[in-house]
N, C-alpha and C positions, 0 to 999 in steps of 0.2 A: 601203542608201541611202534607203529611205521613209521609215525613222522622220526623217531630216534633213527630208523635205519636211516632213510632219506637225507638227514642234517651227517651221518655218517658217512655215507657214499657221497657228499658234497666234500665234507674236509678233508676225506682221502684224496680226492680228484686235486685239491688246494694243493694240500700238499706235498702233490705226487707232482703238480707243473711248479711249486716253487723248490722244489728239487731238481728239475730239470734244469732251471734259470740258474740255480747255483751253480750246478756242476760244468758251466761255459766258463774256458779259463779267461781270465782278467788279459789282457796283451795290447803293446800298442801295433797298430797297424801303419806302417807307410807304406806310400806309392812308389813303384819305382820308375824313376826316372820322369814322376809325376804322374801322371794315369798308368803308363805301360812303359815298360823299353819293347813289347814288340808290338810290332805295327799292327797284328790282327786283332790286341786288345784296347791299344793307345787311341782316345781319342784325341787327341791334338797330338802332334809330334813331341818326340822324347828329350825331355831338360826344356821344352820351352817352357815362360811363364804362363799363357797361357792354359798349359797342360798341370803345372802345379796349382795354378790356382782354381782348375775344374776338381784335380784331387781333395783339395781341403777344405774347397766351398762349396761343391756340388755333391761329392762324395762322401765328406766327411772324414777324409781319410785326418790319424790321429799327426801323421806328419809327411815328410816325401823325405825319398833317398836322390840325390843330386849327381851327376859326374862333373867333377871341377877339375880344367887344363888351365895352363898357365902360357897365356901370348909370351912375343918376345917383350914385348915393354913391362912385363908385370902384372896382366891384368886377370884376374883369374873369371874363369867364364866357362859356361856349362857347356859339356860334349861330353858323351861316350866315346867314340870310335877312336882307333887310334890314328888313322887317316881322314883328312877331310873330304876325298871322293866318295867314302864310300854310304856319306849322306848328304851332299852338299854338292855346290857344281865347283870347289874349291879343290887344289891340290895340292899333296905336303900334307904337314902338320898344323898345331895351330900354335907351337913354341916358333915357325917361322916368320908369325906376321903380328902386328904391332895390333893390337884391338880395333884403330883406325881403319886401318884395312881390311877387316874382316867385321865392322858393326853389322854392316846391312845383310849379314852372311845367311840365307836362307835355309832351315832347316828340313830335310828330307823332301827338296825340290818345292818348300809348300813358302806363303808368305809370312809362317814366322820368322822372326830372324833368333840367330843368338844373344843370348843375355848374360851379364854379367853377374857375378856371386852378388859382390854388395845390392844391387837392385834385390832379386831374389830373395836376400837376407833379410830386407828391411820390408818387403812383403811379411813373408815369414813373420815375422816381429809382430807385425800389427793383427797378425791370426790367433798369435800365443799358440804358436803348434811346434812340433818339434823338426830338425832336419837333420838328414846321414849327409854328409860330403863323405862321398866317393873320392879319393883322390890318385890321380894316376900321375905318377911318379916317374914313369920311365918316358922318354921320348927316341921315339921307333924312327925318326929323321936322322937323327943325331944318332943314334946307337949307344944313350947314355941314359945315367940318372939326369932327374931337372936337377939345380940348385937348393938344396934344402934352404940355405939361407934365404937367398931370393924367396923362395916360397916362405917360408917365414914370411919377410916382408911383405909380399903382396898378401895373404892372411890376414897379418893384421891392420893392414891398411881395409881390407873387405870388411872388416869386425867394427873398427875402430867407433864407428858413429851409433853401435847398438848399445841397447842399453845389457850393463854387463850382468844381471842377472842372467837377460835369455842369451847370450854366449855361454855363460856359464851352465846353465841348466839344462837350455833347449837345442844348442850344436852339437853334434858327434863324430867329427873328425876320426875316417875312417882309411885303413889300406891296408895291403898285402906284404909289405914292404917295414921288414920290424925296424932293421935300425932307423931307417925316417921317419918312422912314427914315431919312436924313442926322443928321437933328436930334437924331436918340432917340439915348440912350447905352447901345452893347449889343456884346456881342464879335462874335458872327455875325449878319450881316444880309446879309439878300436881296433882290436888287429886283427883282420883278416885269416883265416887261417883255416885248412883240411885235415887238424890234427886237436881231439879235444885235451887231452893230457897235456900236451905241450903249450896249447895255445890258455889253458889255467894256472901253468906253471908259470907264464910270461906275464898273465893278467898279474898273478900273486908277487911274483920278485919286479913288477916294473911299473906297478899300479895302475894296470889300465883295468878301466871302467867299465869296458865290455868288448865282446867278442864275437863275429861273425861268422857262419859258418853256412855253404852251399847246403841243401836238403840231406844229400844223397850221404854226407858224411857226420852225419847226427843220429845216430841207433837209438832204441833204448834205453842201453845201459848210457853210452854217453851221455841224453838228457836227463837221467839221476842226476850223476855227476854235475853236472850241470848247472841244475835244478836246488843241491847241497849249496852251492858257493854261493858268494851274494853278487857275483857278475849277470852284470844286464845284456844278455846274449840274444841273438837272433839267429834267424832263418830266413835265405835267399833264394830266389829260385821255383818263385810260387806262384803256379798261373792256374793250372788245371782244377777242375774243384777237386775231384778223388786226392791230387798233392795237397792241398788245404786242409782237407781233415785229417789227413794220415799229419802233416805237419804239425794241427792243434793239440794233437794229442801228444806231442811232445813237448809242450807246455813252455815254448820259448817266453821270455820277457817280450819282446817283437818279431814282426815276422814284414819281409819287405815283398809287399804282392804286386801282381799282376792282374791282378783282377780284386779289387779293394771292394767294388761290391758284396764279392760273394765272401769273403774274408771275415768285412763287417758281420754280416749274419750270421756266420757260425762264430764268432765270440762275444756277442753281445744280446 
């Protein structure tokens, strides 16, 4: 009769660790800003290619989050900041200079330069990963909105050469800013937003596809909510590991980290 116990205390132990593996929820992970947007986790600087592609080929990450500005000639091309000092030895904006003038633009004083969406994109493409465009709409030089239309166009000029499946499936055209996201003509878009009621309301009366939300404005009960509807919602604002589990267990669709490492391991 031992050997019975023995084969018993085995398939409990089975069952008890493919219980464990089950209960890691399913979620995509991006990078943000491709490894890090801050410098103490970022290995290579933020938005450069290089940095995406240590995220999706080194990391694994399941996609990256992007910041996309729009030069004056139309060219749309990765930054955060809303000023160019305050990463760059450039000054202004980057709506006041033509991509020409700003190619060889060095990022956070280091020898990457700035890159342009379409490059990036057609990277992306050939990973079959997904991508968040971040897109900052407002220009702090000017004291104004960009152009939606312009943006439009340069958009679809960035897209035009992909293949339209992964536009369609694998971009997520994302912002703070409802009516420009409204306006823009794009299959997946995100709205941004610190409010879950209102920002389910807009998903349901305006059909966007998914919704964004900083950590700290995601409760509970909001991820019920949530979690009901069939929007592909995320979480921003993830670096520390204590924030990464407390955020898993709010069971987002994605989550855009700061540390993709540690991200990976507790969801898979």
């Amino acid at each position: 009769m031992k050997w019975h116990w023995g084969w018993l205390i085995i398939l409990s132990i089975s069952l008890s660790n493919c219980s464990k593996n089950n209960s890691k929820p399913s979620l995509d992970v991006f990078g943000h800003a491709g490894t890090s947007l801050h410098r103490d986790r970022a290995v290579y600087p933020a938005n450069s290619l290089k940095s995406i592609k240590y995220a999706l080929d080194v990391l694994d990450a399941d996609g990256v989050e992007i910041d996309v500005q729009m030069t004056k000639d139309s060219v749309l091309v990765l930054y955060h900041d809303a000023y160019l000092n305050q990463a760059s030895t450039f000054d202004g904006c980057i709506s006041q200079y033509s991509f020409k003038e700003i190619e060889h633009l060095k990022l956070d004083y280091t020898n990457y330069e700035i890159v342009t969406l379409q490059k990036v994109l057609s990277y992306i493409q050939s990973r079959q990963k997904r991508v968040y465009l971040d897109v900052k709409t407002y220009d702090y030089c000017k004291g104004e909105k960009i152009s939606q239309s312009t943006f439009q166009y340069a958009l679809n000029k960035s897209v035009e050469h992909l293949d339209s499946n992964f536009v369609n499936t694998k971009i997520i055209l994302g912002m703070t800013d409802f009516q420009f996201l409204n306006d823009i003509q794009f299959n997946n878009k995100c709205y941004e937003t610190t409010n879950t009621a209102e920002g389910l309301q807009k998903a349901n009366d305006y059909q966007f596809n998914s919704l964004l939300f900083f950590k700290q404005f995601v409760s509970k009960d909001d991820a019920i909510l949530l979690n009901q509807s069939s929007v592909y919602w995320g979480i921003i604002g993830v670096k520390d590991k204590w924030v990464i589990d407390e955020v898993v267990e709010r069971q987002p669709k994605f989550i855009i980290s700061d540390n993709i490492a540690r991200t990976k391991k507790v969801t898979e």
